[in-house]
C-alpha positions as CSV (number, residue, x, y, z in Angstrom):
1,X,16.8,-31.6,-37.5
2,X,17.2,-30.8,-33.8
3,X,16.3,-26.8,-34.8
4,X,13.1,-28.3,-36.6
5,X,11.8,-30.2,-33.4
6,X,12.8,-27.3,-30.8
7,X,10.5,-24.8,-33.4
8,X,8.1,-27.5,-33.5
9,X,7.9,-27.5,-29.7
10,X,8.2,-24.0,-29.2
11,X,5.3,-23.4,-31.7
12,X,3.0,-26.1,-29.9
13,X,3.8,-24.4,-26.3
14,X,3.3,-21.2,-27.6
15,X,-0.6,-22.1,-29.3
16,X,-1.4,-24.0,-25.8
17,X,-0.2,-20.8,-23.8
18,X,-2.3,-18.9,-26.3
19,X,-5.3,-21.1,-26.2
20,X,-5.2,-21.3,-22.1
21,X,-8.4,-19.9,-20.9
22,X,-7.9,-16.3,-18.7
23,X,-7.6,-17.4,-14.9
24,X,-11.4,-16.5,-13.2
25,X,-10.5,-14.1,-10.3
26,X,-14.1,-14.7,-9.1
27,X,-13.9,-17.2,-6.4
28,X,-16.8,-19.3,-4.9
29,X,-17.8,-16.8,-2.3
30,X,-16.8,-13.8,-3.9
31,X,-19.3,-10.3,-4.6
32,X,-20.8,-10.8,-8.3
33,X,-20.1,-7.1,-9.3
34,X,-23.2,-6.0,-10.7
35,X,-24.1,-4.1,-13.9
36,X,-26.6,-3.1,-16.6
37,X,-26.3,-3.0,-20.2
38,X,-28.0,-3.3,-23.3
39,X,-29.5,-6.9,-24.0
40,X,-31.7,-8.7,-26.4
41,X,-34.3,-11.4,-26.0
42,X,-36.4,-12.7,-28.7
43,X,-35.1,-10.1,-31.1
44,X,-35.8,-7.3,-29.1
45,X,-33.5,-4.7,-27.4
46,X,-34.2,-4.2,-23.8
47,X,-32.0,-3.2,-21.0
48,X,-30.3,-5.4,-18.7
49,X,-29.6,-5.2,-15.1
50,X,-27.7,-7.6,-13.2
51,X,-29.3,-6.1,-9.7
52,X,-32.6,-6.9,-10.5
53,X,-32.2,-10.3,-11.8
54,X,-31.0,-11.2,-9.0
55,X,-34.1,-10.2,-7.2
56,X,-36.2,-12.9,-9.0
57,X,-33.4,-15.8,-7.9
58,X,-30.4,-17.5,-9.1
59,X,-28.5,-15.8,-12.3
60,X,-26.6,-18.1,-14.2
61,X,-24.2,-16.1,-16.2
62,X,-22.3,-17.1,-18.8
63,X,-19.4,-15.5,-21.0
64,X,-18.8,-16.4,-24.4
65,X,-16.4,-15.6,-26.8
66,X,-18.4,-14.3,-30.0
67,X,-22.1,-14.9,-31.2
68,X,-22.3,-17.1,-34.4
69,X,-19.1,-18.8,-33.6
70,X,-19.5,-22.9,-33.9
71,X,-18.7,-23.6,-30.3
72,X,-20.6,-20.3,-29.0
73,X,-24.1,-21.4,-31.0
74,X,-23.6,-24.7,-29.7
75,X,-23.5,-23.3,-26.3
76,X,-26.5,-21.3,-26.9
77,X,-28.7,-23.9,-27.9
78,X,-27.8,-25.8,-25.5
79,X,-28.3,-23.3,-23.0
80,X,-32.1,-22.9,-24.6
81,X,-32.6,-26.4,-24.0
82,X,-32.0,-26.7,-20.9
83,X,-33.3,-23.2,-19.7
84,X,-37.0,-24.5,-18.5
85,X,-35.2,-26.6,-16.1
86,X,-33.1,-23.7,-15.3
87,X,-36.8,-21.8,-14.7
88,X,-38.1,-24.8,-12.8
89,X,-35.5,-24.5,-10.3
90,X,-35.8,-20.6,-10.1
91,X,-32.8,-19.4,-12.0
92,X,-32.3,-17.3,-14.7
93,X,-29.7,-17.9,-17.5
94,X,-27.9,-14.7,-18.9
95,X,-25.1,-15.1,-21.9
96,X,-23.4,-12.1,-22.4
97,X,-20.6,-11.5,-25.5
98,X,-18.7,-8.7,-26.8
99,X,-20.8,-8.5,-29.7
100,X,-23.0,-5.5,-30.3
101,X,-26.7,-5.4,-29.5
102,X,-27.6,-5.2,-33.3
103,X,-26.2,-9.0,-33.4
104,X,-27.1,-10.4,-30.1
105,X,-30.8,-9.3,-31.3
106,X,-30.1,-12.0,-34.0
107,X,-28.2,-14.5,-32.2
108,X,-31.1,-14.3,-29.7
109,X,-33.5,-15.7,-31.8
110,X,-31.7,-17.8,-34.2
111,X,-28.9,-19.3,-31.5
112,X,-30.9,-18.7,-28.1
113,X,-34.4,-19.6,-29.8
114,X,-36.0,-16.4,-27.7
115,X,-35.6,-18.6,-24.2
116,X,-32.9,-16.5,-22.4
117,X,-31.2,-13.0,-22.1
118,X,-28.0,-12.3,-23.8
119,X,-26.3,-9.2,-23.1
120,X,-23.9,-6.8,-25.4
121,X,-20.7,-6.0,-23.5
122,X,-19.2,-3.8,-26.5
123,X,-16.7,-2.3,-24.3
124,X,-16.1,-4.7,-21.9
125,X,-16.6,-4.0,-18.8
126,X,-18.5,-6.6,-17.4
127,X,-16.0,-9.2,-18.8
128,X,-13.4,-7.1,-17.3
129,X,-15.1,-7.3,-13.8
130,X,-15.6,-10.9,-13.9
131,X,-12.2,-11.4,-15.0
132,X,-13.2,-13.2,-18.1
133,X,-11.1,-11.9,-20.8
134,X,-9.7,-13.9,-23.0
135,X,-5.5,-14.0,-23.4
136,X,-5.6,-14.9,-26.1
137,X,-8.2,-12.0,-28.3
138,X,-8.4,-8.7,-26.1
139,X,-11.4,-7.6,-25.6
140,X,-13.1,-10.9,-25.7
141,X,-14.7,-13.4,-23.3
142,X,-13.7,-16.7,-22.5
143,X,-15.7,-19.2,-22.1
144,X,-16.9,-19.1,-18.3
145,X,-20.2,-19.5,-16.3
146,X,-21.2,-18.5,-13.0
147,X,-23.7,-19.0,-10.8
148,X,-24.7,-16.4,-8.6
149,X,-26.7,-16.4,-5.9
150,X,-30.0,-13.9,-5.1
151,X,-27.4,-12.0,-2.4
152,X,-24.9,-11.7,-4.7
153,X,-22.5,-13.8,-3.8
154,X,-20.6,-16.7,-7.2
155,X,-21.9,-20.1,-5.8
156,X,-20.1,-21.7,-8.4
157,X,-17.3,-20.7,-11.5
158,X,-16.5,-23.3,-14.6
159,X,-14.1,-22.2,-16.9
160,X,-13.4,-24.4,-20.1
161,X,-13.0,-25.1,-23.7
162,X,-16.3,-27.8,-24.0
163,X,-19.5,-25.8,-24.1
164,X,-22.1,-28.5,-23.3
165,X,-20.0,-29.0,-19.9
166,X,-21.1,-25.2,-19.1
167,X,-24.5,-26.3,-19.3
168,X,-24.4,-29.2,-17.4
169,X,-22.2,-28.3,-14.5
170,X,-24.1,-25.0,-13.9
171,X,-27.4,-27.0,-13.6
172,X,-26.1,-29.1,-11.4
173,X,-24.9,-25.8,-9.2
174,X,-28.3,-24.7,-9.9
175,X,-30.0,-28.2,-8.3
176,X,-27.5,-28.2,-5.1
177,X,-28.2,-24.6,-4.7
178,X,-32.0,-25.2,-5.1
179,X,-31.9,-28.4,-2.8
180,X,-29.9,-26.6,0.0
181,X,-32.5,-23.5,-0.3
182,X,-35.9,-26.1,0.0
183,X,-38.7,-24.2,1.6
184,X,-40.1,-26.7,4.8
């Protein structure tokens, strides 16, 4: 009996450890490292660079784990909800995914609804750069959003399991950084 409840705990500790989201290395304050890749938007392929985005104001970016995925389409249309507000307050939202181009093209349209970017990390080097690999699948993203700032610099980093929380605690980033950056 008391070998049956020590597995039973063990197994439980070991799926928590397993489930843990990767620790963000990207501080508040911290240098987004910047980078181009493929992306799609509306369906169509276009390339992506993270430089020039910046140029036109706030990037949120956001790292999911794999497109068609209950938790990641959630995500996404939430995300497309809320991206005019997003454009209202002169950021750009950017979802970015292991998955190739020819299924972000797809998921852009059908998950995004042809309102933001998402971009195709196939070998992962921007999730490696943001430190947003998942423990727990190699290769993969967790589920973490930044907001980074037209010099470059992470305003703000949530990392978490509940997708709609990525929405709303980068807009609210998004409407602190917009309120502290008022033109008189």
């Amino acid at each position: 009996m008391a070998f049956k409840m020590i597995s039973a705990v063990l197994a439980t500790a070991g799926m928590l450890w397993l489930a843990a989201p990767a620790q963000a290395a990207l501080a508040v304050g911290a240098t987004a490292p910047v980078f181009t890749t493929q992306s799609a938007l509306a369906g169509k392929a276009q390339p992506f660079d993270m430089a020039a985005a910046l140029k036109g104001g706030p990037v949120v970016l956001y790292f999911f784990p794999k497109a068609y995925t209950q938790g990641c389409t959630l995500e996404a249309h939430a995300f497309a909800e809320a991206t005019p507000q997003f454009a209202a307050l002169g950021a750009r939202v950017v979802g970015i995914s292991h998955d190739d181009i020819a299924t972000l093209q797809k998921f852009s349209t059908e998950a995004c609804r042809d309102q933001f970017v998402v971009a195709s990390d196939p070998e992962a080097k921007a999730i490696q750069a943001y430190d947003a690999g998942s423990a727990a699948r190699p290769g993969t993203a967790s589920r973490i959003s930044y907001v980074i700032a037209p010099n470059g610099k992470v305003l703000f980093m949530h990392e978490g399991s509940d997708p709609i929380e990525h929405v709303q605690q980068t807009l609210k980033a998004v409407q602190q950084w917009k309120a502290a950056h008022k033109q008189p």
